[in-house]
N, C-alpha and C positions, 0 to 999 in steps of 0.2 A: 354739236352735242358731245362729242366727243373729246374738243378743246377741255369744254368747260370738264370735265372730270379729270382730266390729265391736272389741270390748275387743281381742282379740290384735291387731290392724291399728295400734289406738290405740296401745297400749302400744310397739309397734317404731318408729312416727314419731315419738312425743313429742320427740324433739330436735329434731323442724324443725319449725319453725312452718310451714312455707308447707302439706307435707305433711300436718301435725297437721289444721289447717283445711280443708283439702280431704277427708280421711277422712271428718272429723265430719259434715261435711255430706251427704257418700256416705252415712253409719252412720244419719243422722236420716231421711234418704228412703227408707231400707227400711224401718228399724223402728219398731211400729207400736205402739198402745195400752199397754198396761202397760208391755210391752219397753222403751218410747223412754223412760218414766219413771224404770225402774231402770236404763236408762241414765244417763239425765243426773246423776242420784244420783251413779252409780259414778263419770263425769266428773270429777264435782264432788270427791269424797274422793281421786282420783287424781291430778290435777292441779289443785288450786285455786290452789298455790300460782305454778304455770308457764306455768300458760294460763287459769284463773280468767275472767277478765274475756272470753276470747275464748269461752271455751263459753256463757257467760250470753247474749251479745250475739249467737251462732249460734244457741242456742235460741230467741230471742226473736223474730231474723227467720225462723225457720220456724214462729211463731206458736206455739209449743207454751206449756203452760202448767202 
């Protein structure tokens, strides 16, 4: 349940960056184990080509792996 509202949140900001990066990092401090994986997945297939290098470099300082 919780995925899915992090995606709806992501998907309405995506045109502002400032927003987009602020969410992400709300969406990554809730979700947890598998969830944060097939997050980042989904991130990745949704916006690689618009924010790409900002989700890699947000995952990376939340240590996730």
């Amino acid at each position: 349940m919780m995925l899915e509202l992090c995606k709806k949140v992501l998907l309405r900001v995506s045109t502002n960056r400032k927003l987009f990066v602020r969410e992400l990092k709300k969406s990554i401090r809730h979700l947890k184990g598998d969830d944060l994986q097939k997050f980042k997945v989904w991130c990745l297939e949704q916006f690689k080509h618009s924010h790409g290098k900002t989700i890699e470099r947000t995952f990376r300082n939340y240590a996730f792996t």
